[in-house]
Phi, psi and omega in degrees: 000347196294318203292351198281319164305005181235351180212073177244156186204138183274107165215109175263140195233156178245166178313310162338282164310354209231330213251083149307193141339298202273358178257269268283313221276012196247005196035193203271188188247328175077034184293139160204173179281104180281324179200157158232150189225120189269143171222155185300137201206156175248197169274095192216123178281180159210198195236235210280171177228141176214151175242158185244103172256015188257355166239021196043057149288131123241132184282112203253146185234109174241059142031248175325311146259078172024207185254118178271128134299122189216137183265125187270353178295306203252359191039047182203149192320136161257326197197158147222104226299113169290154149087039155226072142304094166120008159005041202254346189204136185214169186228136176239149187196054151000304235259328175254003158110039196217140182226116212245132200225114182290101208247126188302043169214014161104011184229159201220113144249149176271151189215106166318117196293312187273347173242358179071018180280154165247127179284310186180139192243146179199149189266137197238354168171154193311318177248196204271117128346121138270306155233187147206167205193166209217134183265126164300298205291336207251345230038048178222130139248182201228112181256112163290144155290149146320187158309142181208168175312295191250308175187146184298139183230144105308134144279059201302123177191131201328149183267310170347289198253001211030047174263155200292140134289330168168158172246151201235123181238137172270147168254058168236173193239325204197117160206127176264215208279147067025158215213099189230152196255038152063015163214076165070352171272169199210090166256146209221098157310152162232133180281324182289306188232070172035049190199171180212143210240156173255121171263177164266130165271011144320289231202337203024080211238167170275107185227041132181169174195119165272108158286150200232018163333140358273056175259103153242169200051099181260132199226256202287130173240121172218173198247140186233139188290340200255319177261012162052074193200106197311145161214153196218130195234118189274155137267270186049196207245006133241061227314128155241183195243165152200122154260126191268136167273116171297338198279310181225028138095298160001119169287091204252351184219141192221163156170124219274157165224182199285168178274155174073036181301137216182354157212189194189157189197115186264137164254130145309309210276307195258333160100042190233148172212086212253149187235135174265128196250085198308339185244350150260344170105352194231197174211121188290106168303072168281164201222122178261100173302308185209188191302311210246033175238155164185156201234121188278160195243264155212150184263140183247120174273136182258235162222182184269159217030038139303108163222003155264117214226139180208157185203125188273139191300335205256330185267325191094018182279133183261128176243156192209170173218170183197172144202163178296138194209182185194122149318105193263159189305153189255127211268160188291155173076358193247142186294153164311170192276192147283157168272148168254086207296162182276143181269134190055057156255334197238145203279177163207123193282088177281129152237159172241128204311103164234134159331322166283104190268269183015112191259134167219159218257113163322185132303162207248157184229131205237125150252153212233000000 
């Protein structure tokens, strides 16, 4: 996800582009921006976000400063977890008390979910952890690798005890966090070829691959239970929406959203599917009619590199993060630079479900 920092470009898109007739008339979804709360930061990017909703936690992977706990109640730091320095991915699992965080230098911390101590850090491979995402039917969870040369590992290990169980290799170069329907499947994009594939989760041997055109760069995934029906958030040089029939693999939906799309978040209750899209800046409303209709709604302008989406189930709230950053100039002949975030920059974003569509930009809430 790191490359996104490197060709990101500001076009905050209005509701317009996007929205015919029959979605205004399908009514608003009504999101706006509630609060922004700054918090102390070096220069440092960050990855995934996960909530804890039986405590309003959310858990931020700030890569460079570790992993933040944050209330989302009280809009303020609760912990800053020792031992996650390189943050990128993280699983929360109540049910054995344990919260597990994938870090870029190949190492994995357990973390007590109820006091935020760290039980044990260990190292799981030579290059940067990218995600991890935790299977019911098996107890496993699974820490994806980064970018890599050739192909991609899972890193299987008992979610109970963390103890390790096996390692698995893909032939991608780039595969992000996985999708599981809580009865033994596994669906796992690979971003290099466009396709996305169903493992078992038994064994995670492959029992279909799927193309899923015009979806390239398959990024963000999640799985929805009732209409058994795959969603998918694209980038590629036309960012789409896609919903998949699980059962067979089908393109059963298309639909465009904004570039650089990099998280994805479902209301169950309202049938909504909002995808956050860092370089264009907002976030896309789709309206799930049915298994196989869906509608767009409206695009909400964020800032730039809102691009990680996380959303507590009981309120409809969406938290997204950002910070002030600067391109330094690309010298000839040469790729551009990363961007350089600002220090006590970075934000954490509340938008909230409201009737009133008219966004008005909070006072900024500052800690020191």
């Amino acid at each position: 996800m790191r490359c996104l920092f490197r060709k990101i470009k500001i076009a905050v898109v209005v509701a317009s582009w996007l929205l015919g007739g029959g979605a205004q008339a399908a009514g608003p979804s009504g999101y706006q921006l509630e609060s922004a709360t700054v918090l102390p930061s070096t220069n440092t990017d960050w990855d995934y976000l996960a909530f804890d909703a039986a405590r309003s936690n959310l858990f931020i992977a700030r890569r460079g400063d570790g992993l933040t706990v944050f209330d989302v109640r009280t809009q303020k730091v609760v912990a800053n977890v020792a031992g996650t320095k390189g943050a990128n991915g993280i699983v929360l699992l109540p049910q054995f008390d344990r919260a597990y965080v994938v870090n870029t230098d190949g190492t994995m911390t357990t973390i007590a979910l109820s006091t935020l101590t760290l039980v044990k850090w260990e190292q799981l491979d030579k290059g940067g952890l990218n995600g991890i995402i935790y299977e019911p039917t098996m107890q496993r969870i699974h820490a994806i690798t980064g970018l890599r040369q050739k192909t991609s590992t899972y890193i299987t290990l008992d979610a109970k005890t963390g103890k390790l169980l096996g390692r698995t290799d893909f032939d991608s170069t780039k595969m992000d966090t996985p999708a599981t329907d809580d009865e033994g499947t596994i669906y796992a994009p690979m971003r290099d070829k466009n396709v996305l594939m169903k493992l078992s989760a038994r064994d995670l041997s492959v029992q279909r691959t799927w193309p899923i055109a015009p979806c390239e760069q398959p990024v963000a995934v999640e799985y929805e239970k009732t209409s058994k029906r795959i969603f998918i958030g694209c980038r590629g040089a036309k960012p789409v929406f896609v919903a998949i029939d699980a059962k067979t693999g089908k393109v059963v939906a298309s639909l465009p959203i904004g570039k650089g799309v990099d998280g994805m978040a479902f209301d169950h209750d309202k049938h909504l599917i909002v995808t956050s899209n860092g370089m264009d800046a907002n976030l896309v409303v789709i309206r799930q009619l049915g298994p196989d209709q869906y509608q767009l709604v409206e695009t909400i302008g964020t800032r730039p590199m809102v691009r990680v989406l996380a959303m507590d189930p009981a309120t409809r709230k969406l938290y997204s993060v950002t910070a002030g950053f600067s391109f330094p100039a690309a010298e000839p002949g040469k790729p551009a630079p990363p961007a350089t975030f600002h220090p006590n920059s970075f934000t954490v974003l509340t938008y909230a479900p409201t009737p009133d569509k008219t966004l008005q930009e909070p006072e900024e809430q500052h800690q020191h």
